[in-house]
ZATI-756889 format. One line per 8 residues: number of its first residue (from 1); for each residue x negated, y negated, z negated of N, C-alpha, C, CB. Coordinates in steps of 0.02 Angstrom, whole numbers, plus 50000, padded with zeros to 5 digits. Glycine has a CB too. Example, Ala and Ser with C-alpha at 12.3 -4.5 7.8 and 13.67 -1.06 7.14 Angstrom:
<vexros>
1	49340,50284,49610,49385,50225,49610,49340,50165,49610,49435,50224,49548; 49358,50112,49646,49316,50053,49643,49355,49998,49606,49296,50030,49714
</vexros>
This chain:
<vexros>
1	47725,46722,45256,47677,46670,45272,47686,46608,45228,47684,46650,45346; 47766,46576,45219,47763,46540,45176,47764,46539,45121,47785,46517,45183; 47755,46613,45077,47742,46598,45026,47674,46618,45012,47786,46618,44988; 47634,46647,45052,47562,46639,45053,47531,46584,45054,47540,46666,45097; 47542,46528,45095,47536,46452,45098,47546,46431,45020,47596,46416,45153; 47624,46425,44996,47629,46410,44923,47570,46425,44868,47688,46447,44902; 47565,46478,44860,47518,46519,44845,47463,46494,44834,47511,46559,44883; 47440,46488,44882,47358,46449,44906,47353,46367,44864,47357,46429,45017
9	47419,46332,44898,47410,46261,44861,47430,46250,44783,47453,46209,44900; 47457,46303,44758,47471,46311,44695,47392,46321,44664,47526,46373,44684; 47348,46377,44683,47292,46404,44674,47246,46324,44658,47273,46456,44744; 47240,46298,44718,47213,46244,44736,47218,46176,44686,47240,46236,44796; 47298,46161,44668,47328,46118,44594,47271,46154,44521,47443,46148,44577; 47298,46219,44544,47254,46251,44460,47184,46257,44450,47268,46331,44442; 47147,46259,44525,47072,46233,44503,47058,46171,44512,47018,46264,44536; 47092,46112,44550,47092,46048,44530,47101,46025,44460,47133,46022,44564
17	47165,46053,44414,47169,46040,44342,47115,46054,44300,47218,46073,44317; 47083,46129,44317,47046,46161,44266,46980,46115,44287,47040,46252,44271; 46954,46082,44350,46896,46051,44357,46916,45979,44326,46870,46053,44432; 46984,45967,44324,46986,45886,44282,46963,45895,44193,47087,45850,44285; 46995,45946,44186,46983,45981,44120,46908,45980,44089,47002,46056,44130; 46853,46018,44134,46799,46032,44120,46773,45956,44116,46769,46083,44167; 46788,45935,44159,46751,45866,44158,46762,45806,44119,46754,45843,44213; 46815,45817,44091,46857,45748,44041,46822,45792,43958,46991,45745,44050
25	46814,45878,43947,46805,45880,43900,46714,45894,43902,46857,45924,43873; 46664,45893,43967,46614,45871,43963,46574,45806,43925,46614,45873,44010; 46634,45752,43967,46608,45679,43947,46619,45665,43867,46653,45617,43993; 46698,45685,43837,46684,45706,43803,46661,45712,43711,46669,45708,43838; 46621,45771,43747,46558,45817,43707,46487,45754,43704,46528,45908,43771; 46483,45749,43783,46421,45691,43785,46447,45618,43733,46408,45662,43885; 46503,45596,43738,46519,45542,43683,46501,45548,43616,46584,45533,43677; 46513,45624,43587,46518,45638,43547,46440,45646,43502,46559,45680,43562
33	46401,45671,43549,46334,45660,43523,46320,45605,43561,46282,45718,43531; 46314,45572,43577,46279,45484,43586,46312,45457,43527,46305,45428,43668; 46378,45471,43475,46386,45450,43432,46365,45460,43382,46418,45448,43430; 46357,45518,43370,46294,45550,43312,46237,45552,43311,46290,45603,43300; 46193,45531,43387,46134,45522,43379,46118,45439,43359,46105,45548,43441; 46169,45404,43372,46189,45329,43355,46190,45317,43279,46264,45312,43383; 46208,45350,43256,46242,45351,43181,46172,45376,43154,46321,45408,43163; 46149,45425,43162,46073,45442,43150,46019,45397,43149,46052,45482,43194
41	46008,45366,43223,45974,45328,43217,45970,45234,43178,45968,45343,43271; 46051,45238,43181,46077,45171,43125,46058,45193,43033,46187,45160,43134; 46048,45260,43016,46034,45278,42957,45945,45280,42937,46072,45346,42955; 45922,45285,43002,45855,45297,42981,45824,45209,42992,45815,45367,43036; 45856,45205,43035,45847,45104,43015,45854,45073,42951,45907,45055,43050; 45912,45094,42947,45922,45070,42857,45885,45122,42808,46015,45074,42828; 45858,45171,42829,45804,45188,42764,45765,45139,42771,45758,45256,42762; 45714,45142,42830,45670,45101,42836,45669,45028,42807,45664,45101,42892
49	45723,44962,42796,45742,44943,42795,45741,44926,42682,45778,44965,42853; 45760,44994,42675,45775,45009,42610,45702,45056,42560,45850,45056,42621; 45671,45056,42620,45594,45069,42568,45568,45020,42584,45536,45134,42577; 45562,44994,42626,45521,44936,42634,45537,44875,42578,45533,44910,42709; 45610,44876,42540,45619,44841,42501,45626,44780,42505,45590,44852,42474; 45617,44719,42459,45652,44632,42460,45556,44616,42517,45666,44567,42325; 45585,44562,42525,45525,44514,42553,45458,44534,42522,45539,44432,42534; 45385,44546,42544,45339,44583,42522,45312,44494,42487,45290,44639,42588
57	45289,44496,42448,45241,44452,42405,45177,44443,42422,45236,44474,42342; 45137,44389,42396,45079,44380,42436,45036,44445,42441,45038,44324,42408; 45023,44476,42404,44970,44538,42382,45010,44601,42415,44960,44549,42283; 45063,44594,42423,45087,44674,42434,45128,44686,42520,45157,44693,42360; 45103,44700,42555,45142,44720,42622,45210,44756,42610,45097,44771,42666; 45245,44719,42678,45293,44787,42683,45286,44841,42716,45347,44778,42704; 45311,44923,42697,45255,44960,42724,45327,45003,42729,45172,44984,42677; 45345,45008,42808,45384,45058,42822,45345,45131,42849,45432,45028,42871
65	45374,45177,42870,45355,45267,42867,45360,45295,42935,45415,45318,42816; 45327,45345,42925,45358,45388,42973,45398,45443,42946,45308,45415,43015; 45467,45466,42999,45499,45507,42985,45478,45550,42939,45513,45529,43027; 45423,45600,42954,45405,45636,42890,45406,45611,42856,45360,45662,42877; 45398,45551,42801,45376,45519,42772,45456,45502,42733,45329,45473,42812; 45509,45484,42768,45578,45461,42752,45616,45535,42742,45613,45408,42818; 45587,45575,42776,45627,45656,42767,45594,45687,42684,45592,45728,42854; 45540,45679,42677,45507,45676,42626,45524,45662,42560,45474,45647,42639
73	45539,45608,42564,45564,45545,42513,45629,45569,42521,45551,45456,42533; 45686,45591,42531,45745,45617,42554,45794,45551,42550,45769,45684,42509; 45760,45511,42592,45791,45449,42636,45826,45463,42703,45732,45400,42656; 45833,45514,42710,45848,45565,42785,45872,45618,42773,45788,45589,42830; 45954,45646,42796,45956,45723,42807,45999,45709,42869,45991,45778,42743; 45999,45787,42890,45985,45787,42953,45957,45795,43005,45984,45770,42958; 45893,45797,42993,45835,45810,43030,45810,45886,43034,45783,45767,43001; 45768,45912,43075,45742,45958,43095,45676,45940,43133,45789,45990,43126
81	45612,45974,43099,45557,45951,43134,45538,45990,43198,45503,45949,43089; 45496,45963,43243,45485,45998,43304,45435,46015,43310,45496,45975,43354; 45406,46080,43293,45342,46100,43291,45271,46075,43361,45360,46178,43288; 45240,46086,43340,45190,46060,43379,45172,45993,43403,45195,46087,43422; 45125,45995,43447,45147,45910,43492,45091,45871,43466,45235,45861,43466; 45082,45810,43470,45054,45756,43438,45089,45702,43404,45021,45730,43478; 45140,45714,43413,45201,45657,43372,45232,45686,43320,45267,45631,43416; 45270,45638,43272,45320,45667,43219,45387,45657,43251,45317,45630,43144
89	45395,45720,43255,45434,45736,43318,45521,45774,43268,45372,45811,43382; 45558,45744,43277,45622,45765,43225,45688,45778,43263,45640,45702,43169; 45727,45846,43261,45777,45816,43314,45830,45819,43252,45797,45866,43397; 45876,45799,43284,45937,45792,43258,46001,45809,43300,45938,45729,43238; 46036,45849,43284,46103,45873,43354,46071,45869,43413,46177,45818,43368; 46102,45840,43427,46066,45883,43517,46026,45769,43531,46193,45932,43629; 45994,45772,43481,45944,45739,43526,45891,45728,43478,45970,45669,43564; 45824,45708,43509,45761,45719,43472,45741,45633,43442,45696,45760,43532
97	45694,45622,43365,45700,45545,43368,45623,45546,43330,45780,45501,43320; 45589,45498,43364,45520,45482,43342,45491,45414,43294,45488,45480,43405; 45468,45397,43258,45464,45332,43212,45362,45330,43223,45507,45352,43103; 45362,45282,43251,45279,45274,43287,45286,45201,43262,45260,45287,43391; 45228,45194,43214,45200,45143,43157,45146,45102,43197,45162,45185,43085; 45167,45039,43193,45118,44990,43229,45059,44978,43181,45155,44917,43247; 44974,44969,43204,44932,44915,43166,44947,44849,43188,44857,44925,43174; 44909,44803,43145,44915,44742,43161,44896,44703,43235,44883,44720,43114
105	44865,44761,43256,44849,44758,43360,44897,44782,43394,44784,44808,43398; 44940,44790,43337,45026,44828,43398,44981,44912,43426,45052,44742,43523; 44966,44904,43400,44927,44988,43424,44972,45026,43381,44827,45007,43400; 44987,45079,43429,45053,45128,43403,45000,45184,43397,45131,45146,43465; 45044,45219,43310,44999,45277,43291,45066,45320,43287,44944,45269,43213; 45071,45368,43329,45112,45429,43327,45126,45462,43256,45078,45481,43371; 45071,45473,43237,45078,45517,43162,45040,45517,43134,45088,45577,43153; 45070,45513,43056,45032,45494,42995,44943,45509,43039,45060,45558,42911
113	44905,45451,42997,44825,45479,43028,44811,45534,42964,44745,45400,43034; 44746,45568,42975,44726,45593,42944,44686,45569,42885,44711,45621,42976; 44676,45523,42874,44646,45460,42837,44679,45387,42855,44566,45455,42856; 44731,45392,42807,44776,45335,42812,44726,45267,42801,44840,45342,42752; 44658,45253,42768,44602,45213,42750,44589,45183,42822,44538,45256,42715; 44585,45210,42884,44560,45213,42948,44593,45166,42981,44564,45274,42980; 44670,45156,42957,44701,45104,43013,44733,45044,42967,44770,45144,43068; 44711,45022,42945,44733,44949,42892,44770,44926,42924,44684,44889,42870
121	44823,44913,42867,44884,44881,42922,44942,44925,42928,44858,44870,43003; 44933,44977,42934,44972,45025,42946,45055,45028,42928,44939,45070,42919; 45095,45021,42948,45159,45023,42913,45195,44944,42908,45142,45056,42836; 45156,44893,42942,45193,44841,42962,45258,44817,42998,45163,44826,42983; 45247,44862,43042,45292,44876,43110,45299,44954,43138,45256,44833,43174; 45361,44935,43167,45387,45017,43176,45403,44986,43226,45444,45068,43129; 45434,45066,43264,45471,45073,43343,45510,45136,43350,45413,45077,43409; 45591,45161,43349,45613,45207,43332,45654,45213,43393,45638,45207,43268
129	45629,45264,43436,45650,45302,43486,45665,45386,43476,45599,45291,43534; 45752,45376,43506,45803,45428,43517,45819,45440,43581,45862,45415,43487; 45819,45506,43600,45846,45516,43682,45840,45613,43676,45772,45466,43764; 45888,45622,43723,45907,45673,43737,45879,45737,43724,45915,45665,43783; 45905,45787,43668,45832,45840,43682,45837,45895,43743,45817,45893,43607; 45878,45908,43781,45877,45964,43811,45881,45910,43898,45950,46025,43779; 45835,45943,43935,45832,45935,44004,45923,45900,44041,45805,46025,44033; 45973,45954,44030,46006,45938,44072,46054,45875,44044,46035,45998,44098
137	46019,45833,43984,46050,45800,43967,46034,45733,43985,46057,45814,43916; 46003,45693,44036,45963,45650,44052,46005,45608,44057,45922,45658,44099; 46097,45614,44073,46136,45542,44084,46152,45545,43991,46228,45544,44156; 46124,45562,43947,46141,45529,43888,46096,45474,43886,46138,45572,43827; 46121,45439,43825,46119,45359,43799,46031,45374,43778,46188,45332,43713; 45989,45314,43795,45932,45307,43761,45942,45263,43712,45882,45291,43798; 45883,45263,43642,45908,45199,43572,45857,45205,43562,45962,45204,43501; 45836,45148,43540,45777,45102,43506,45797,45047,43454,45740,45062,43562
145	45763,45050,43403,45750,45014,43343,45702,45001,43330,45766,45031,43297; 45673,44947,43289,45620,44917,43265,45622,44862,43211,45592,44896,43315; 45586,44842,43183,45566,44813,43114,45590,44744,43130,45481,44818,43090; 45641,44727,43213,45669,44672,43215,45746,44686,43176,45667,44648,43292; 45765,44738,43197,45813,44748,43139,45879,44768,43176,45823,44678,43090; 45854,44754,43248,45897,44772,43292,45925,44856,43322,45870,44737,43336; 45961,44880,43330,45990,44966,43360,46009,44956,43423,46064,45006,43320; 45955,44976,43479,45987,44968,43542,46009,45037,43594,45937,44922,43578
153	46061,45006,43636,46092,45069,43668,46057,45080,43753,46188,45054,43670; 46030,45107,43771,46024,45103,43838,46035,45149,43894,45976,45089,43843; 46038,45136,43944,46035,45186,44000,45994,45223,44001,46031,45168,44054; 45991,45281,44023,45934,45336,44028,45923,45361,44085,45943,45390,43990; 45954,45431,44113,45925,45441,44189,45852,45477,44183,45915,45360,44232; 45819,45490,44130,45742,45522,44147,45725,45550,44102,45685,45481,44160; 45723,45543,44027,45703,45552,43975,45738,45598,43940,45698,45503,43950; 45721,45660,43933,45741,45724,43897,45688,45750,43881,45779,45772,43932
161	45704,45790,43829,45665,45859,43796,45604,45841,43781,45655,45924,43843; 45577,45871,43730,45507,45868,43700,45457,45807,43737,45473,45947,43711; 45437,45845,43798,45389,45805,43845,45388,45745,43868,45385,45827,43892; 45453,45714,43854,45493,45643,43866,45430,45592,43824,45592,45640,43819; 45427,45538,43872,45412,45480,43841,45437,45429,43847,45367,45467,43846; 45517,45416,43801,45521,45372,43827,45500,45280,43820,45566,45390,43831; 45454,45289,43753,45407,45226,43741,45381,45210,43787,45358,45228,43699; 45378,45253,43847,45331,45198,43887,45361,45176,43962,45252,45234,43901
169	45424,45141,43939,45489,45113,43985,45457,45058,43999,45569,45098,43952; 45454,45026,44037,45448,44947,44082,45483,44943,44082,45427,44923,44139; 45507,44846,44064,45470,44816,44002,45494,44868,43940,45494,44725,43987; 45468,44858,43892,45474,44880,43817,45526,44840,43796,45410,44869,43770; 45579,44878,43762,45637,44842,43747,45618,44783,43671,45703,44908,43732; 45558,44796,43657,45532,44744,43617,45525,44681,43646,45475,44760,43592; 45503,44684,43697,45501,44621,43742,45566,44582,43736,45489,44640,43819; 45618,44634,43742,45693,44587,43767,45714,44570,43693,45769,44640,43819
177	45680,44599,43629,45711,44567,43554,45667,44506,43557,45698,44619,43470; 45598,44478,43589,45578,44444,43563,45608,44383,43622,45508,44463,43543; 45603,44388,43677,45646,44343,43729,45706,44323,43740,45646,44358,43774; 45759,44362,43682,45823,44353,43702,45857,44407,43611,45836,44395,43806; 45839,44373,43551,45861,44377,43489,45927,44430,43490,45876,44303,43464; 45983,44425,43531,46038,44449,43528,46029,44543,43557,46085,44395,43573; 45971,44524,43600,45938,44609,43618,45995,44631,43690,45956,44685,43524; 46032,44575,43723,46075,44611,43783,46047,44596,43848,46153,44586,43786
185	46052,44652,43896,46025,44632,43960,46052,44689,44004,45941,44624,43962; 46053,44703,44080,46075,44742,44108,46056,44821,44075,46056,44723,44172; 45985,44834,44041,45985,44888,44030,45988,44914,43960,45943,44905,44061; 45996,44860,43900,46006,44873,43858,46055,44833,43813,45958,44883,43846; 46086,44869,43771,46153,44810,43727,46141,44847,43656,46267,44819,43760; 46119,44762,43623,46121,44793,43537,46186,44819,43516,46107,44733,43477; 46194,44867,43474,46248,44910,43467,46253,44902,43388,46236,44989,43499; 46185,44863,43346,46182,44867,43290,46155,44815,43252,46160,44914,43281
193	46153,44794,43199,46099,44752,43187,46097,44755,43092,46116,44667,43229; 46031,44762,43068,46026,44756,42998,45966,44701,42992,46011,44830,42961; 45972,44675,42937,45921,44603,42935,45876,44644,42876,45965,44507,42903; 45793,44639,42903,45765,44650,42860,45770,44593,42791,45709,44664,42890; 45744,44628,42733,45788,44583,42669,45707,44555,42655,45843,44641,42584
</vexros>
């Protein structure tokens, strides 16, 4: 009897260890890509950043891209495109990252138009959203960048896989670069920052 007892709580130590195990080398794995999708998305900032070039002159805009557009130009590796959809849709390791080009109405155009003539303006402003590609990954990190120059880190909780939107978060973390320069608040902390030149 008592060494059946032993037995049991020994049993009990070894799936307590092996569940500390799973779970310390879960979190991790998840560190590990929130760091590479980090590092990704800090690289495609600084393309952007680096075609867009010095201060635009009276006659000439600055005219940042969409991903295709930087994968193209081989300002980007790394990437993998995601077939279908209505967006330029790119993943990278295990998370997916979109670059949606403002007109001068802040009207967001998903992907290249079909007649770039159609939206004047085009390529003023950007908005570069990263988040999770696979469903069961929803407690990874959400990131956003934009033509403020800022790389932000945020909470997530919802936003996975293809179908994800997560541009359309209340408020828009654009709001909090233009209200608060430094980009920190309960749900988001700049993690990065490059000054457009």
């Amino acid at each position: 009897m008592r060494r059946g007892i032993v037995v049991v709580a020994l049993l009990l130590v070894l799936t307590l260890l092996w569940r500390v195990q799973t779970v310390f080398s879960t979190g991790a794995a998840a560190h590990r890509s929130e760091q590479a999708a980090r590092e990704l998305a800090g690289a495609i900032l600084r393309a952007q950043f680096d075609r867009a070039g010095a201060a635009p002159s009276a006659d000439t805009a600055r005219s940042y891209a969409f991903l295709a557009t930087l994968v193209a130009e081989g300002r980007i590796r790394g990437l993998e495109p995601v077939a279908g959809g209505e967006r330029d849709l790119w993943r990278g390791g295990d998370y997916l990252f979109h670059v949606r080009l403002l007109n001068p109405l802040q009207r967001p155009i998903l992907a290249p138009p079909a007649d770039a003539a159609a939206e004047p303006g085009l390529g003023l402003d950007f908005e570069l959203w990263a988040w999770p590609a696979e469903r069961r990954a929803t407690t990874g990190a959400l990131f956003f960048a934009s033509d403020a120059g800022y790389l932000l880190q945020g909470d997530n909780g919802l936003h996975a896989g293809v179908r994800a939107r997560p541009e359309s978060v209340d408020p828009p973390p654009s709001r909090l670069l233009e209200s608060a320069p430094g980009g920190a608040n309960q749900r988001w902390v700049a993690v990065a920052q490059w000054r457009p030149e």
